[in-house]
C-alpha positions in Angstrom: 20.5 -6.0 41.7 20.4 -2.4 41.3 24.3 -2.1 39.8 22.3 -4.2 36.9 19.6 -1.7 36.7 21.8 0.9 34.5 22.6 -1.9 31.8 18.9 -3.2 31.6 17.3 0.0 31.2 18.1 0.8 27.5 16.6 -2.3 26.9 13.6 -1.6 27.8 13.6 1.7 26.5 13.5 0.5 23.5 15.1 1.9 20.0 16.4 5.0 19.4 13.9 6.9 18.0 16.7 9.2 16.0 17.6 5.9 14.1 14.3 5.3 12.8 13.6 8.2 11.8 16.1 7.9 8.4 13.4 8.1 6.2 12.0 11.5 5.8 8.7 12.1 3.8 9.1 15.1 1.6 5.1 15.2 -0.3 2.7 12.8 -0.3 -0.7 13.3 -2.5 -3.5 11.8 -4.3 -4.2 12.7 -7.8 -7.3 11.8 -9.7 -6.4 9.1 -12.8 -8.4 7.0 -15.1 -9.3 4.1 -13.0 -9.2 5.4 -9.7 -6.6 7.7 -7.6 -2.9 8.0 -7.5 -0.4 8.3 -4.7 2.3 10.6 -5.7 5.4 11.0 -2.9 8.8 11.6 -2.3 11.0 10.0 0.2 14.6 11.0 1.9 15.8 7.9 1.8 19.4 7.7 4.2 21.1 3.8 5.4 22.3 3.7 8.0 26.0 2.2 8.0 25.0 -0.9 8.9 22.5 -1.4 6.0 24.9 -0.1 3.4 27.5 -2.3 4.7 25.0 -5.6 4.5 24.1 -4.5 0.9 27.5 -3.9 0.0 27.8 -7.6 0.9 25.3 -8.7 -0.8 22.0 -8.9 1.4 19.1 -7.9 -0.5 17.3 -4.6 1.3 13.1 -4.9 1.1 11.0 -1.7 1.1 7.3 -1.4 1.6 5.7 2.1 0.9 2.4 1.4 2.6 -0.9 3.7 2.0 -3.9 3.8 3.8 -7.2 5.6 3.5 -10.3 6.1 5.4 -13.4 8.4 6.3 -13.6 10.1 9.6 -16.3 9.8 11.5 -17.5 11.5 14.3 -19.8 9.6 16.0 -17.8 6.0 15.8 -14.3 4.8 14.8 -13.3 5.6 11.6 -14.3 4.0 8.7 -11.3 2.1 6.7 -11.7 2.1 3.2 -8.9 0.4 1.8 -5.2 -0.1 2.3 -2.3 -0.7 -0.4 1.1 -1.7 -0.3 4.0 -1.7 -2.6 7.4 -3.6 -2.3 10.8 -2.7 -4.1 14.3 -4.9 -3.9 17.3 -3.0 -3.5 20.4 -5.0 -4.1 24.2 -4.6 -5.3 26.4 -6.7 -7.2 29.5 -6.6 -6.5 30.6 -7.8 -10.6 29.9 -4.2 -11.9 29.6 -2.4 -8.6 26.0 -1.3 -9.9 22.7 -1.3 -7.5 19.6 -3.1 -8.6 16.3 -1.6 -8.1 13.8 -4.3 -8.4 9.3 -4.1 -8.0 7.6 -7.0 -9.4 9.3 -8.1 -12.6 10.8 -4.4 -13.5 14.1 -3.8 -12.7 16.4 -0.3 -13.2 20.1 -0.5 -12.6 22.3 2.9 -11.2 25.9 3.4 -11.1 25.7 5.2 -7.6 23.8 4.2 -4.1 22.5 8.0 -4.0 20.7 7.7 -7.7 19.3 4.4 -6.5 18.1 6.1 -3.5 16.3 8.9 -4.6 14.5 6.4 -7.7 13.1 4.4 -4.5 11.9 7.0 -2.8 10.5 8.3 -5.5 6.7 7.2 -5.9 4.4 8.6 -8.9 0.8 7.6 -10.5 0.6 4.0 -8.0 -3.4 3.3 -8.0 -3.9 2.9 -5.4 -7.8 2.7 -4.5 -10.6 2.4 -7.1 -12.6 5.4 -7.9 -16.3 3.9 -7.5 -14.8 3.0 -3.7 -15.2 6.7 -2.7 -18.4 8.9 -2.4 -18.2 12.3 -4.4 -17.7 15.6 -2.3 -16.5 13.9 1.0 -13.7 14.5 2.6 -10.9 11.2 3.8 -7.8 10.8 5.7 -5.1 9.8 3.3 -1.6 8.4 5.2 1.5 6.8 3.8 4.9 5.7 4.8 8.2 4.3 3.7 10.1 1.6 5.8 12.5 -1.4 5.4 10.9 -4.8 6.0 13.1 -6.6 8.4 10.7 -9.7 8.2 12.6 -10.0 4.5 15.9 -9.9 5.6 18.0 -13.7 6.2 17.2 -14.8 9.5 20.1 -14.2 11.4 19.4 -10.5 9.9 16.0 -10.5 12.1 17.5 -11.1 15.0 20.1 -8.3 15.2 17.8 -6.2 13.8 15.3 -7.0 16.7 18.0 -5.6 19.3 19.9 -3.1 17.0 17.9 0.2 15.9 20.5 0.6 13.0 18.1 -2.0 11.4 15.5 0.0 12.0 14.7 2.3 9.3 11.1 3.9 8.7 9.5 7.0 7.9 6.9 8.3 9.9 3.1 8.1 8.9 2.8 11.5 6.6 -1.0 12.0 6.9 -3.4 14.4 4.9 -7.1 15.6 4.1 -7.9 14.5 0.8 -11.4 15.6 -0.5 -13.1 14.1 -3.8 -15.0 16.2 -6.3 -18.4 16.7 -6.3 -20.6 15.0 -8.9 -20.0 11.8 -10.5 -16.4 11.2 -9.5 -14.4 12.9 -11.9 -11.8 15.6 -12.2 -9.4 16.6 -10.0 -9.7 16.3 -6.0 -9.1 19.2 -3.8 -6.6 19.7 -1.6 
């Protein structure tokens, strides 16, 4: 029983938690815009070889860049004021060796995995809560992330990726004090 022991133990340790951290977040902020506030953020995006090899035969990588804000409070949990989240495609064809970029019905098309990279983890003017949600002059914790949806992937996809951490691939929550103007709302927020 204990000869076992040495085998079972990385399996309950879990994942690597070098692996999942692939995803760096370089800035994340929100800027005031005409209907509400925008996240702005850049993401180190790096695939590990096992996800470049699956896209390079064909299986379609998901990304979710997820946002969350709410108001600290001191005297209860915090108050969660809304959440938003935002999927892209990323896929190659193998015709004309070119990689799709794909949200919603846009598409953009790159020569080189790198340039397709840095477009995803690019992220500018997404509204991403309304601006008659927040109270002027108070202060709220903004957080956002980047990460691969494994729930996307084919099925027997999932189920490697469930015991492999080259499937896992996530930034960590980048978290901030964001602080709206004072008056009725507009203008730009503090930081």
């Amino acid at each position: 029983m204990l000869a076992a022991l040495p085998l079972v133990a990385p399996l309950l340790v879990g994942p690597c938690p070098a692996a999942a951290d692939e995803i760096a977040v370089r800035s994340a902020r929100l800027e005031a815009a005409e209907d509400g506030y925008a996240l702005d953020a850049d993401f180190q995006v790096d695939l590990t070889p096992r996800l470049e090899d699956a896209l390079h035969q064909g299986v379609t990588l998901y990304f979710v860049v997820d946002f969350e804000l709410s108001r600290p409070r001191w005297y209860w949990l915090d108050e969660q004021i809304g959440a938003a989240s935002r999927t892209a495609r990323l896929s190659f064809h193998a015709l004309t060796r070119t990689y799709r970029l794909s949200s919603g019905t846009l598409h953009q098309t790159f020569p080189t995995l790198g340039e397709a990279l840095r477009a995803l983890g690019t992220v500018r003017s997404w509204t991403v809560i309304d601006r008659g949600r927040l109270a002027p002059d108070t202060t709220y914790a903004a957080a956002a992330r980047l990460r691969l949806d494994v729930t996307q992937l084919p099925k027997p996809f999932q189920l490697s990726a469930l015991a492999n951490p080259e499937w896992t691939l996530a930034s960590p929550w980048r978290r901030w004090r964001f602080t709206t103007p004072a008056g009725n709302g507009e203008g730009e927020a503090r930081r």
